[in-house]
DSSP file (Angstrom, degrees, kcal/mol; ACC not computed):
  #  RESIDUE AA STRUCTURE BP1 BP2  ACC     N-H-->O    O-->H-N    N-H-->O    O-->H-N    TCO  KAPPA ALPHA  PHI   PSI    X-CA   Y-CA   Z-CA
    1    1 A X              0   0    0      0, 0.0     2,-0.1     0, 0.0     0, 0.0   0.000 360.0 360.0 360.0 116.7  -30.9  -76.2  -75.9
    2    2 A X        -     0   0    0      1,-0.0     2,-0.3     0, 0.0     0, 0.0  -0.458 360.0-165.2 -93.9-176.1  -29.9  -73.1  -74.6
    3    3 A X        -     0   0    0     -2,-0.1     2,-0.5     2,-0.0    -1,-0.0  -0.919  25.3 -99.8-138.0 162.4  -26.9  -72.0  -72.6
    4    4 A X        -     0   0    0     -2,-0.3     2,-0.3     2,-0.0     0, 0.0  -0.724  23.7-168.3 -92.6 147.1  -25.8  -69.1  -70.6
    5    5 A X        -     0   0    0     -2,-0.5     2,-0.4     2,-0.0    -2,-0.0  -0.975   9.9-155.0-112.9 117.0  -23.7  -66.3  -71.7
    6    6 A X        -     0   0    0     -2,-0.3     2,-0.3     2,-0.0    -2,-0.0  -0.881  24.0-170.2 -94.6 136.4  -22.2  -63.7  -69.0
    7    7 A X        -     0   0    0     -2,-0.4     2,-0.4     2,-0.0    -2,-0.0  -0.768  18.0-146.8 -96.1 150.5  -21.5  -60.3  -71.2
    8    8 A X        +     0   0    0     -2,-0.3     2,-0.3     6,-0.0     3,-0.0  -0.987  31.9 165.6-113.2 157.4  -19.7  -57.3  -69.9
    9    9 A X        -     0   0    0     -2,-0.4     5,-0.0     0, 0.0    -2,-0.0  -0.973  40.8 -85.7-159.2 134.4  -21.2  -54.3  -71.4
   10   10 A X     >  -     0   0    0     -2,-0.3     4,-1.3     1,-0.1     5,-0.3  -0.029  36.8-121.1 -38.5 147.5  -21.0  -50.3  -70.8
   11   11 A X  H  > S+     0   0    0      1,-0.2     4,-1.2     2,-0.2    -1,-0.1   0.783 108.0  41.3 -94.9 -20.6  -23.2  -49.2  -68.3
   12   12 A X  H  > S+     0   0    0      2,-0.2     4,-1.5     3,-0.1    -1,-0.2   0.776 117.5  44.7 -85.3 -18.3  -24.9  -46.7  -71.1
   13   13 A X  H  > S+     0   0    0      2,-0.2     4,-3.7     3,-0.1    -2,-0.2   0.787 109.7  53.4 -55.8 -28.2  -24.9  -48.8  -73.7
   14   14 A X  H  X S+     0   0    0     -4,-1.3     4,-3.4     2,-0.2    -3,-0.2   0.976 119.0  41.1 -76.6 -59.9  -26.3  -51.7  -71.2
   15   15 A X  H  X S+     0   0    0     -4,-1.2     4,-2.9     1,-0.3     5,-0.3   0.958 112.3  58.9 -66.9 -52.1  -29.4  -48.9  -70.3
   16   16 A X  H  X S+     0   0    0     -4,-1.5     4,-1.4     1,-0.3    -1,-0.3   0.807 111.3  36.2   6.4 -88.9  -29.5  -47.9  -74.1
   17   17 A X  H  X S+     0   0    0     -4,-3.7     4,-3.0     1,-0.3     5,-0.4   0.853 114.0  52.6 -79.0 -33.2  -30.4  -51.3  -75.4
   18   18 A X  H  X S+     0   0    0     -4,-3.4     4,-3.0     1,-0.2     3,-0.5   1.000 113.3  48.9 -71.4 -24.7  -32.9  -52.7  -72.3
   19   19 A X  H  X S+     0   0    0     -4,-2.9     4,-2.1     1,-0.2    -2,-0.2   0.958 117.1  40.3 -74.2 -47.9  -35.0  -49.2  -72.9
   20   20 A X  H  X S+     0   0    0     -4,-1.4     4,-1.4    -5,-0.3    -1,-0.2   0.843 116.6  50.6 -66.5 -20.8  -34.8  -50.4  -77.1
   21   21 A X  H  <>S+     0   0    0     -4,-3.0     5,-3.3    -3,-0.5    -2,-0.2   0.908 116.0  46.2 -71.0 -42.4  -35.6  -54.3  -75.7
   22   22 A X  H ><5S+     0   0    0     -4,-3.0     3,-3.5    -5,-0.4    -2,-0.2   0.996 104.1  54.8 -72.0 -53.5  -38.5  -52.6  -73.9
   23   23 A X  H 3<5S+     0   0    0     -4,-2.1    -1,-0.2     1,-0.3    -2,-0.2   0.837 118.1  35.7 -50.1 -42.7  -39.7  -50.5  -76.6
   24   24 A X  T 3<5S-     0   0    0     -4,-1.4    -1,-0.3     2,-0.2    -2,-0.1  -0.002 109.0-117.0-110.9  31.1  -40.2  -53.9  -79.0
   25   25 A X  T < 5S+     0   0    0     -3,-3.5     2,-0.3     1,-0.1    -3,-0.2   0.884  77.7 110.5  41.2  61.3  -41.2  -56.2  -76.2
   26   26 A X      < -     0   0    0     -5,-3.3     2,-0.2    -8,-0.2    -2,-0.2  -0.966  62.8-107.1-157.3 174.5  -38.5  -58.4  -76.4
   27   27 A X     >  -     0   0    0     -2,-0.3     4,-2.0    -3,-0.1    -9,-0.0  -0.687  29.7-106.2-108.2 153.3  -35.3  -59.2  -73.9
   28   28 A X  H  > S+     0   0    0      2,-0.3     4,-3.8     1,-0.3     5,-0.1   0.709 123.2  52.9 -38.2 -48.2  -31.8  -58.5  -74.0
   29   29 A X  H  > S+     0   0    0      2,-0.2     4,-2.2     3,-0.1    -1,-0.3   0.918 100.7  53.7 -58.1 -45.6  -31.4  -61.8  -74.7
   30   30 A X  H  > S+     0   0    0      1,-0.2     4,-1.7     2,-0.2    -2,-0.3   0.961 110.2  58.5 -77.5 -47.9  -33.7  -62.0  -77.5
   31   31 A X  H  X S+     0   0    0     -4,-2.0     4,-0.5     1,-0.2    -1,-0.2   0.879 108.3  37.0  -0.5 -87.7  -31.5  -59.2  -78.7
   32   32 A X  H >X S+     0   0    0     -4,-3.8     4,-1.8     2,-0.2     3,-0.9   0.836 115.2  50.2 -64.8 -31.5  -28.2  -60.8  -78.7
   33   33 A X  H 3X S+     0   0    0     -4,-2.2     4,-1.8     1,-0.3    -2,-0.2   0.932 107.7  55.4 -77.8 -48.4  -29.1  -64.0  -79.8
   34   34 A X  H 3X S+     0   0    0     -4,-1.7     4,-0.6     2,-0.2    -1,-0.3   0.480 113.2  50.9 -10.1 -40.9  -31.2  -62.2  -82.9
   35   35 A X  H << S+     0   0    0     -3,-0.9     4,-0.4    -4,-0.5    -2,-0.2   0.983 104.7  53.0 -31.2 -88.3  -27.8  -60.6  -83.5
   36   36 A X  H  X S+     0   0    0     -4,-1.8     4,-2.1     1,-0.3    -2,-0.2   0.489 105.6  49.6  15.6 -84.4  -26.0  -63.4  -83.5
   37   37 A X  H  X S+     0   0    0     -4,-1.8     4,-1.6     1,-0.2     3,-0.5   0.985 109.7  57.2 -44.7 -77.1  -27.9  -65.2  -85.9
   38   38 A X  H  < S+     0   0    0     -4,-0.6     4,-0.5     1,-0.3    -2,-0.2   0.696 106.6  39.0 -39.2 -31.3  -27.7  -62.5  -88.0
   39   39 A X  H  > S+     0   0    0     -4,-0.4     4,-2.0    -3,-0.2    -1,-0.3   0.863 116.5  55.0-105.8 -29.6  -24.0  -61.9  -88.4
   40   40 A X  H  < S+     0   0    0     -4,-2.1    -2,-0.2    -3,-0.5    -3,-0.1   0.840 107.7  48.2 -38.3 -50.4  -23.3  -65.9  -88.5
   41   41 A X  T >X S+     0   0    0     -4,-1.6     4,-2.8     2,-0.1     3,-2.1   0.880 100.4  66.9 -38.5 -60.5  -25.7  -66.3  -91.3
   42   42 A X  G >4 S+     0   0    0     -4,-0.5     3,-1.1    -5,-0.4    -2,-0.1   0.977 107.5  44.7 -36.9 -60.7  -23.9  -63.0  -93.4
   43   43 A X  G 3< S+     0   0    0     -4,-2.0    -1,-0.3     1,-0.3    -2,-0.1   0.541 107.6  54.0 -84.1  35.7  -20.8  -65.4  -93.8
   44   44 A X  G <4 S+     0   0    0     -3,-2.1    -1,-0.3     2,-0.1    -2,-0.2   0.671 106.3  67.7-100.0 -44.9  -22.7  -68.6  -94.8
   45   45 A X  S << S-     0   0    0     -4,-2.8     2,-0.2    -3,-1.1     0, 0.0  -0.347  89.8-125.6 -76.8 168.9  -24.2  -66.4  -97.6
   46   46 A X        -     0   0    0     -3,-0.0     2,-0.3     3,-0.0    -2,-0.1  -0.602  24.8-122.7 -97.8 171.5  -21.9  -65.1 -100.5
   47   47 A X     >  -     0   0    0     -2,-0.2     4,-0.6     1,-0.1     3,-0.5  -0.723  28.1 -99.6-119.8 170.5  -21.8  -61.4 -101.2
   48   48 A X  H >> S+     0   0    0     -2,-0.3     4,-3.5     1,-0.2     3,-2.1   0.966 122.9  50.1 -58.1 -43.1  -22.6  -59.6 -104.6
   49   49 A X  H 3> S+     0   0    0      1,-0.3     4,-1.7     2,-0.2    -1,-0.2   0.890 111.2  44.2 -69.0 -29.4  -18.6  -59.4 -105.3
   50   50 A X  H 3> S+     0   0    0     -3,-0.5     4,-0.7     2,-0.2    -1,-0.3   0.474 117.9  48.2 -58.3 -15.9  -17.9  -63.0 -104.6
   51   51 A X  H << S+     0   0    0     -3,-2.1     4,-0.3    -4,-0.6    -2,-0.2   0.773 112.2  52.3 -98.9 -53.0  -21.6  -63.9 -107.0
   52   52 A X  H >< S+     0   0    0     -4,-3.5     3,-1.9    -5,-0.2    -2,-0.2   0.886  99.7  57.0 -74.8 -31.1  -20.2  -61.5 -109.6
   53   53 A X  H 3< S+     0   0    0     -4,-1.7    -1,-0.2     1,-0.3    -2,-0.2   0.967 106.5  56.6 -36.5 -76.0  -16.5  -63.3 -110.0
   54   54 A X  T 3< S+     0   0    0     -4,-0.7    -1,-0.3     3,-0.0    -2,-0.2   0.611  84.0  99.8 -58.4   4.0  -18.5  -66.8 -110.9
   55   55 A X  S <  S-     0   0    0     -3,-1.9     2,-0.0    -4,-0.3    -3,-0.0  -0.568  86.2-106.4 -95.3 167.5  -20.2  -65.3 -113.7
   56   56 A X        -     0   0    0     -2,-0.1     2,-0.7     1,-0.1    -1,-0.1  -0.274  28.0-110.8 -80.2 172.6  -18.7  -66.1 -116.9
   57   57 A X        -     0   0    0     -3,-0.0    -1,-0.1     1,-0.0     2,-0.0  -0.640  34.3-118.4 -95.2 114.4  -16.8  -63.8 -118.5
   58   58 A X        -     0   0    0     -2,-0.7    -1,-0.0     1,-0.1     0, 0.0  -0.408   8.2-145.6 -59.7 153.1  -18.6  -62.4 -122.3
   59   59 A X        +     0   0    0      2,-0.0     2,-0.4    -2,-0.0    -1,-0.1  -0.342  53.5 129.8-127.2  49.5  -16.7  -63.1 -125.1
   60   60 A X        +     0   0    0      2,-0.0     2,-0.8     0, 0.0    -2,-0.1  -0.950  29.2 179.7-109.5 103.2  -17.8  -59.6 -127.0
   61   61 A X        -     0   0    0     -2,-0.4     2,-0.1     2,-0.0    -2,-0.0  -0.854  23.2-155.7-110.8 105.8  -15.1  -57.5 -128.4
   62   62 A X        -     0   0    0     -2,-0.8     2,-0.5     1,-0.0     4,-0.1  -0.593  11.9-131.5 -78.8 149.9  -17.4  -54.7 -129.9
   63   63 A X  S    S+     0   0    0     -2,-0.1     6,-0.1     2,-0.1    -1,-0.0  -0.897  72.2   2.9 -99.7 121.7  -15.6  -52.8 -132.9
   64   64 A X  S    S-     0   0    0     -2,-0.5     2,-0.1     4,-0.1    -2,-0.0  -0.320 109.8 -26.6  92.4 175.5  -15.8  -48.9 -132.6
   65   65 A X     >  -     0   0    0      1,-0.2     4,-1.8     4,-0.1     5,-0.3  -0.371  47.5-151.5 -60.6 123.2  -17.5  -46.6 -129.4
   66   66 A X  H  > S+     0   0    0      2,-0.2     4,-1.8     1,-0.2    -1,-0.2   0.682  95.6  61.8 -57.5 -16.9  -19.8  -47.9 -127.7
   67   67 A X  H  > S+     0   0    0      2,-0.1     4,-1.4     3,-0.1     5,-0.3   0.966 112.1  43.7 -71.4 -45.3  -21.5  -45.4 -126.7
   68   68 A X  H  > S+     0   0    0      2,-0.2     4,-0.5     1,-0.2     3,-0.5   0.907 109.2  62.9 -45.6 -62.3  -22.2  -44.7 -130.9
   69   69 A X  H >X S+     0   0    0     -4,-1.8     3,-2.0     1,-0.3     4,-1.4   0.955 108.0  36.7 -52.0 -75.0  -22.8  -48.3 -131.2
   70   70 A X  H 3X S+     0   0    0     -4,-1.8     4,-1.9    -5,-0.3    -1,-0.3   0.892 115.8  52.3 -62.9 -36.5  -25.8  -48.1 -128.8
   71   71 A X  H 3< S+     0   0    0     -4,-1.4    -1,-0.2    -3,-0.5     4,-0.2   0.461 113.2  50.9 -25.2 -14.9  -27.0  -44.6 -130.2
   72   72 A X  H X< S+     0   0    0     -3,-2.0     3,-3.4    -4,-0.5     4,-0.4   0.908 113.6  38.4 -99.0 -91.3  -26.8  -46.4 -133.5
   73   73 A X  H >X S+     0   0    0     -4,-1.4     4,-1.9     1,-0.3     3,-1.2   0.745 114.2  56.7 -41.8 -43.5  -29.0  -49.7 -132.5
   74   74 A X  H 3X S+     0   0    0     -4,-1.9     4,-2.3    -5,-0.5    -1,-0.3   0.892 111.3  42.6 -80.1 -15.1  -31.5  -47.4 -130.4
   75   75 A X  H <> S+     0   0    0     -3,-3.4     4,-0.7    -4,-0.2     5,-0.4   0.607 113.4  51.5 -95.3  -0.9  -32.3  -45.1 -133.7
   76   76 A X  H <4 S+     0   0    0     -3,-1.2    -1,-0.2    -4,-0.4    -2,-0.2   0.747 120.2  37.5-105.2 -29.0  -32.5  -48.3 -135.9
   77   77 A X  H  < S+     0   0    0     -4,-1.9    -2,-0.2    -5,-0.1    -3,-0.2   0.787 134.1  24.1 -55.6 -63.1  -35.0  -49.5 -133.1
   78   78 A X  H  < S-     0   0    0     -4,-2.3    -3,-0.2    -5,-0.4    -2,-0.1   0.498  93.1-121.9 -16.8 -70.1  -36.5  -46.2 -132.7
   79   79 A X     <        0   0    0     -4,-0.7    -4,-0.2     1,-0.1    -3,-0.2   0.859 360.0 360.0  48.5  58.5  -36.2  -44.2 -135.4
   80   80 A X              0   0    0     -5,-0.4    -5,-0.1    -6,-0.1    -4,-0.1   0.233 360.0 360.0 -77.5 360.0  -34.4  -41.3 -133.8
C-alpha cells in the first residue's frame, strides 16, 4: 500500500531532479522511494569494518622480518 508524502524541497534542486526523473523515465516519486530503499537497506547490511571485527583473530607469531621471511619462502618456491 502506498501512502502520501508532502516534501519541501529547494526550488533548484526540485527543477534539477524532475529534469534527471525525465531524463530516466521515471517520477520524482520513483526517485525518492528508490532512495529510500536504498539508504534503509545500507543499515540492515553490515559494513566491511563491522565483517572484519568477527573474523577470528590468527594465532601466528612469525620469528624474524617478515618481509625476509616472504623473500625467503618465494626463492625456495621460485628459485630466485
Amino acid at each position: 500500500m502506498k501512502a502520501r508524502l508532502n516534501l519541501t524541497i529547494d526550488e533548484d534542486i526540485l527543477s534539477d531532479i524532475k529534469s534527471y526523473a525525465e531524463d530516466k523515465n521515471v517520477s520524482v516519486s520513483e526517485l525518492v522511494e528508490e532512495h529510500f530503499k536504498n539508504i534503509t537497506s545500507q543499515s540492515k547490511r553490515k559494513n566491511i569494518f563491522d565483517l572484519m571485527k568477527e573474523l577470528p583473530t590468527p594465532e601466528h607469531t612469525p620469528e624474524g622480518n617478515l618481509t625476509t621471511l616472504f623473500y625467503e619462502e618465494q626463492s625456495k618456491k621460485y628459485g630466485f
